[in-house]
C-alpha atoms as a printed R data frame, in Angstrom:
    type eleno elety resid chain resno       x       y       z
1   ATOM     1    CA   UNK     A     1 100.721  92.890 124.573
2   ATOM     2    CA   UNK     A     2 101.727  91.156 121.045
3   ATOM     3    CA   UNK     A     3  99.654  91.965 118.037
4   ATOM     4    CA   UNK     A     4  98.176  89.013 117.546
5   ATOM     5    CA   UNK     A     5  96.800  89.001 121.201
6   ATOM     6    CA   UNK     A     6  95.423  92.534 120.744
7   ATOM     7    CA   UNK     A     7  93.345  90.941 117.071
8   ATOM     8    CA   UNK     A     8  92.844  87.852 119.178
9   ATOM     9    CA   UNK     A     9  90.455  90.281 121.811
10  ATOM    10    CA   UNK     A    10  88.763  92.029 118.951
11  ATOM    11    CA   UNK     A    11  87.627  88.609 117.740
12  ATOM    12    CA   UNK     A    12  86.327  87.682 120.670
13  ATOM    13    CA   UNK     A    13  84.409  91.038 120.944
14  ATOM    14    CA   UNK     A    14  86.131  91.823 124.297
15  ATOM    15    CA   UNK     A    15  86.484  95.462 124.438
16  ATOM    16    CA   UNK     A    16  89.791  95.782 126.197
17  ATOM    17    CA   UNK     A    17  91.449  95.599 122.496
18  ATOM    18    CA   UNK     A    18  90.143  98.697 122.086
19  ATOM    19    CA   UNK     A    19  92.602  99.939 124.758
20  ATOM    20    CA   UNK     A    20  95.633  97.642 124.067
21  ATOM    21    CA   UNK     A    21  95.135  99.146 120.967
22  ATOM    22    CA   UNK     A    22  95.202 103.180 121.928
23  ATOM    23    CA   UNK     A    23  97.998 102.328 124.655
24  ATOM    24    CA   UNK     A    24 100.088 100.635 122.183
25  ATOM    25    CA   UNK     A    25  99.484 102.564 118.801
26  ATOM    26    CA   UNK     A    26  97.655 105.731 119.899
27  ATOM    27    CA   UNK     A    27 101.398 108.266 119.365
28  ATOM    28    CA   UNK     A    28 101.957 106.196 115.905
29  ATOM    29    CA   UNK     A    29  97.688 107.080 114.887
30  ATOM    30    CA   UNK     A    30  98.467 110.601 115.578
31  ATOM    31    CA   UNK     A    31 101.707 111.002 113.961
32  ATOM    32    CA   UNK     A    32  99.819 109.811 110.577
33  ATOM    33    CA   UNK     A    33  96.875 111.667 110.966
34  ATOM    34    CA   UNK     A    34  98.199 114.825 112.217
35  ATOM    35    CA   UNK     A    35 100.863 114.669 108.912
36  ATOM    36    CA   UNK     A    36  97.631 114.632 106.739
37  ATOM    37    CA   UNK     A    37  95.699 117.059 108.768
38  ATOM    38    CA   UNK     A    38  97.368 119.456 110.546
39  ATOM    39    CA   UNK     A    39  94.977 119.487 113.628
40  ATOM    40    CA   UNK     A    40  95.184 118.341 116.424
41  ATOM    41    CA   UNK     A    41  91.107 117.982 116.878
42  ATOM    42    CA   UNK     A    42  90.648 116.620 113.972
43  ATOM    43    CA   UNK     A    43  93.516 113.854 114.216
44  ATOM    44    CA   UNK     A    44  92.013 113.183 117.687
45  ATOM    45    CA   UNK     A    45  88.424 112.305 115.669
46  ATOM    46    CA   UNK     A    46  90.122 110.313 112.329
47  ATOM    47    CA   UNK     A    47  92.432 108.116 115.621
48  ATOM    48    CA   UNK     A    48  89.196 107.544 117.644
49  ATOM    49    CA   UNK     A    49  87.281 106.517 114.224
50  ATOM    50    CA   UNK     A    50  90.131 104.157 113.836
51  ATOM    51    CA   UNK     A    51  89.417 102.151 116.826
52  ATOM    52    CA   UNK     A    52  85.743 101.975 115.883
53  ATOM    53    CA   UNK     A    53  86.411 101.182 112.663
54  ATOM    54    CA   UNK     A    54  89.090  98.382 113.374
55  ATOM    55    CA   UNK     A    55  86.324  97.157 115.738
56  ATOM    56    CA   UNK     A    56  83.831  97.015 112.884
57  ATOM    57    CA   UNK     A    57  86.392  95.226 110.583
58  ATOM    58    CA   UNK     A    58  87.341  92.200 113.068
59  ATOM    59    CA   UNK     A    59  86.021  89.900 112.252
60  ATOM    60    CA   UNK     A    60  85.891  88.924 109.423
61  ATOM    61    CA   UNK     A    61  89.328  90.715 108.866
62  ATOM    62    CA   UNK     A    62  92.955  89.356 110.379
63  ATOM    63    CA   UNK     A    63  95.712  91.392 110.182
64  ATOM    64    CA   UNK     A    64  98.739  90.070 110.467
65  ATOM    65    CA   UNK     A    65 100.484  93.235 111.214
66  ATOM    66    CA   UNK     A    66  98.404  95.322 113.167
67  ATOM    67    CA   UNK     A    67 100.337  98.290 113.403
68  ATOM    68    CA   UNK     A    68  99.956  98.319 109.552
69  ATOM    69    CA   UNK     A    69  96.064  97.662 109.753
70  ATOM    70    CA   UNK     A    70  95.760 100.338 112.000
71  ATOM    71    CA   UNK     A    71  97.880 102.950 110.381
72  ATOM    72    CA   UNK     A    72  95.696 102.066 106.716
73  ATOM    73    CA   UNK     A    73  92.783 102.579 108.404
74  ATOM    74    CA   UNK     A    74  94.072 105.984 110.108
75  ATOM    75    CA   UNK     A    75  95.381 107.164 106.939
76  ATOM    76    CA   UNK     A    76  92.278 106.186 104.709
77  ATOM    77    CA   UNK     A    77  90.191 108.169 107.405
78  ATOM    78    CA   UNK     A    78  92.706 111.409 107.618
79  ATOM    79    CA   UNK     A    79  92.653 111.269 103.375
80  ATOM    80    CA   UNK     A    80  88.654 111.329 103.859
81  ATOM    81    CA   UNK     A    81  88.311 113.733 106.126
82  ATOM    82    CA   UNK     A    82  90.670 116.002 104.708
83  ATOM    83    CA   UNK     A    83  88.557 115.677 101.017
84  ATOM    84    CA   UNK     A    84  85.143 116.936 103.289
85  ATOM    85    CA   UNK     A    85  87.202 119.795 104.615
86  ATOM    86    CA   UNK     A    86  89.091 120.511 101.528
87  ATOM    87    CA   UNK     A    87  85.731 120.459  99.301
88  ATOM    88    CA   UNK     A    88  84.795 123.652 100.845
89  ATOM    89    CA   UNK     A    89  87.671 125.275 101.219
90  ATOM    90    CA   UNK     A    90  91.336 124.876  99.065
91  ATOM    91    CA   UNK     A    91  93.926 124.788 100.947
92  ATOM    92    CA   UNK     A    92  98.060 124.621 100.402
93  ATOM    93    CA   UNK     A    93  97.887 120.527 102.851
94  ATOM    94    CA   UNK     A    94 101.292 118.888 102.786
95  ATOM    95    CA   UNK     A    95  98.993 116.285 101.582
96  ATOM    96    CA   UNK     A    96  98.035 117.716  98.366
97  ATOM    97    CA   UNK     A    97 101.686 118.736  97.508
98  ATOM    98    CA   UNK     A    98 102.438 114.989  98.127
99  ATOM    99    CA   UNK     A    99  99.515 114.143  95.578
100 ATOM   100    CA   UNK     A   100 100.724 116.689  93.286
101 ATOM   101    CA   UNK     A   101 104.461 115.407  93.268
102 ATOM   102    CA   UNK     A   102 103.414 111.809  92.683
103 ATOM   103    CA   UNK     A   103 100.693 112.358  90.176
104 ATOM   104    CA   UNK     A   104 102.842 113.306  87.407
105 ATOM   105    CA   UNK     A   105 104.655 109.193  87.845
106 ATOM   106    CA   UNK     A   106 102.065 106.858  88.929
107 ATOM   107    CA   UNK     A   107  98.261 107.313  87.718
108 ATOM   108    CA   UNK     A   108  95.220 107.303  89.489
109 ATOM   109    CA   UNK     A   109  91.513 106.566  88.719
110 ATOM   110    CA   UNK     A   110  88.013 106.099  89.868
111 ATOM   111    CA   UNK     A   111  86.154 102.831  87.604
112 ATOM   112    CA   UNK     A   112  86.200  99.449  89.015
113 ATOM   113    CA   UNK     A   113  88.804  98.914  86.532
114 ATOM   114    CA   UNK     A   114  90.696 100.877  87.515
115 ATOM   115    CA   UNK     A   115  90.449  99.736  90.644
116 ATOM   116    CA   UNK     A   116  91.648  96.362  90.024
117 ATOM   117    CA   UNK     A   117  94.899  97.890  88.385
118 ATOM   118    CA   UNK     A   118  95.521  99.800  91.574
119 ATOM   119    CA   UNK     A   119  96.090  96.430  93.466
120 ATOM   120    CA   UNK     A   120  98.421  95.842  90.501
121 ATOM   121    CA   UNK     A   121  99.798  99.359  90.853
122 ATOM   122    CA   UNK     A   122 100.609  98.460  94.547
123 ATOM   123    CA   UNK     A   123 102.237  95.161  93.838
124 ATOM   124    CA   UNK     A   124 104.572  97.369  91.293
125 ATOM   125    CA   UNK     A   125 105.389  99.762  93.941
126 ATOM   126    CA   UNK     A   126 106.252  97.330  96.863
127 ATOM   127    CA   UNK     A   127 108.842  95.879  94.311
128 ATOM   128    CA   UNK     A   128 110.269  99.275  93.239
129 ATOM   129    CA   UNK     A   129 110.620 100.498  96.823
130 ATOM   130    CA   UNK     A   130 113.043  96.840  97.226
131 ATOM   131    CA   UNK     A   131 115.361  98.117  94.808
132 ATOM   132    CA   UNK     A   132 115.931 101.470  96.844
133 ATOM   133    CA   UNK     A   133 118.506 101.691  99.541
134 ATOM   134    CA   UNK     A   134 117.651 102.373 102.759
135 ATOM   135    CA   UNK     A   135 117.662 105.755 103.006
136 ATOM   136    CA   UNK     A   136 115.989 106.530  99.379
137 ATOM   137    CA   UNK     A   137 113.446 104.552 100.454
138 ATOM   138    CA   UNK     A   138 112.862 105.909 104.136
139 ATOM   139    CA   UNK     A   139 112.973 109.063 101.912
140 ATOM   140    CA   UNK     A   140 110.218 108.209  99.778
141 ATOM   141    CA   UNK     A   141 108.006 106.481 102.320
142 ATOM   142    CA   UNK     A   142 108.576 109.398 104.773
143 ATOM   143    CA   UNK     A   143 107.332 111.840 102.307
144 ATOM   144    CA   UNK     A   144 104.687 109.663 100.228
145 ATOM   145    CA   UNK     A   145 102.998 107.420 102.431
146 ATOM   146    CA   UNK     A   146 103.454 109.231 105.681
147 ATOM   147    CA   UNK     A   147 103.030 112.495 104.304
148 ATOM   148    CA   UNK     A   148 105.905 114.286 106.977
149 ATOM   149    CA   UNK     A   149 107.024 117.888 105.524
150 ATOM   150    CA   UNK     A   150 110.156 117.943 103.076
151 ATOM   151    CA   UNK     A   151 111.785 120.270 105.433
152 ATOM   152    CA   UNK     A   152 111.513 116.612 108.315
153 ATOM   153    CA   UNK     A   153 112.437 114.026 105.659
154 ATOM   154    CA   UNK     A   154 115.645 115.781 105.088
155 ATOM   155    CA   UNK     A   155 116.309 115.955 108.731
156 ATOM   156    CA   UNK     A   156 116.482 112.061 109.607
157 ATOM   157    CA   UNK     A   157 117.330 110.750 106.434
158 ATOM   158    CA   UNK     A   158 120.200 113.254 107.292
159 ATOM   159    CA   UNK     A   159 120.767 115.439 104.483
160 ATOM   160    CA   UNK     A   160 119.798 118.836 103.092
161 ATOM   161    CA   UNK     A   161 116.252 119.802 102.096
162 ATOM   162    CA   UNK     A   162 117.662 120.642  98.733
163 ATOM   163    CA   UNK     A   163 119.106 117.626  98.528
164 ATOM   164    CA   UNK     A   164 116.418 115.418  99.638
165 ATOM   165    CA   UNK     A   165 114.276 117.474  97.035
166 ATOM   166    CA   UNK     A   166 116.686 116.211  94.427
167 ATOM   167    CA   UNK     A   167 116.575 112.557  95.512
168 ATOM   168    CA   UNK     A   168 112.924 112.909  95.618
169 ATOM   169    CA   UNK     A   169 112.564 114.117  92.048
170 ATOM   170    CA   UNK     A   170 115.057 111.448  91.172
171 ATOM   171    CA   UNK     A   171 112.881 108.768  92.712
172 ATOM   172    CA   UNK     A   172 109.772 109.827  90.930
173 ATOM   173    CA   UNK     A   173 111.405 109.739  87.464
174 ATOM   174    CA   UNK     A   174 112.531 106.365  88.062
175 ATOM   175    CA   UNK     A   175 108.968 105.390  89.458
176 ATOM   176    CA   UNK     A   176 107.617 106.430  86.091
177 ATOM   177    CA   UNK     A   177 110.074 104.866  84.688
178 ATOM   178    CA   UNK     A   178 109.886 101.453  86.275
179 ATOM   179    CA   UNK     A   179 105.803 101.419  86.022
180 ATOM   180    CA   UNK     A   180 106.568 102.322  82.404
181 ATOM   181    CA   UNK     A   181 108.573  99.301  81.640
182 ATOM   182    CA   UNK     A   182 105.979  97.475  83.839
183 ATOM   183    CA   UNK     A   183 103.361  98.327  81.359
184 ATOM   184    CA   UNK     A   184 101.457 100.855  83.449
185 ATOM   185    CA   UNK     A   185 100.197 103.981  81.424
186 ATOM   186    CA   UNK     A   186 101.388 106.691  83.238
């Protein structure tokens, strides 16, 4: 069933989206949350508090893209999650070394401010990850926004860990870079 089909159903409150949904995106929900949590259990909770939430959320919202709707919403949940669990006890998460590796090249806040520039922030990155290639930006998007180990980026963007490290750090300098020349205070 097409996308559009599947947010068609949740409009109309018809509860079979919810399982177009899980038989069309469940592996792809799992992937992402599993990549943030490293559990199994608790990936199974943040994917099944997808569903309810995407069911909460339509209407009045219409993604275009659901895959992409659903995958925010999975990854927004995992991040949460992980923050509860994480508040009690620190841990070494593949997530926080992602955090860690961007932080020093694109800044973060909390104020509503702030929160405005992020949108801006987000425009700036969509048009920095154009002028990658491909693979640097399969690279970048494999480690930073789906959060997969160094160790699996390397492996199908088809190079060495070292050298994916490399490209990484390379990246990130000309993120701050970029964002620099963009005005953004890094």
């Amino acid at each position: 069933m097409e996308d559009q089909e599947i947010v068609e159903l949740y409009w109309k409150r018809d509860e079979s989206a919810l399982e177009h949904s899980r038989e069309k995106y469940h592996g792809y929900l799992s992937r992402i949350a599993q990549q943030i949590l490293y559990d199994r259990e608790d990936s199974e909770e943040v994917v099944n508090d997808t569903y309810f939430k995407a069911w909460q959320s339509m209407p009045p919202q219409r993604p275009s893209k659901l895959s992409i709707y659903l995958g925010r919403l999975t990854r927004h949940g995992a991040i949460d999650y992980l923050r509860r669990r994480t508040s009690q006890k620190r841990g070494g998460a593949t997530y926080e070394m992602c955090v860690e590796e961007l932080e020093e090249s694109v800044p973060g806040g909390e104020t509503p401010q702030q929160a405005l520039e992020e949108k801006l922030l987000v425009q700036l990155l969509n048009q920095f990850l154009e002028t990658l290639s491909p693979q640097a930006r399969a690279l970048f998007l494999g480690r930073y926004y789906y959060f997969d180990p160094l160790w699996e980026v390397a492996r199908y963007c088809g190079m060495g860990e070292g050298q994916a490290k490399s490209q990484l750090f390379r990246i990130r300098k000309r993120l701050k870079s970029y964002l620099e020349q963009e005005g953004v205070v890094v």
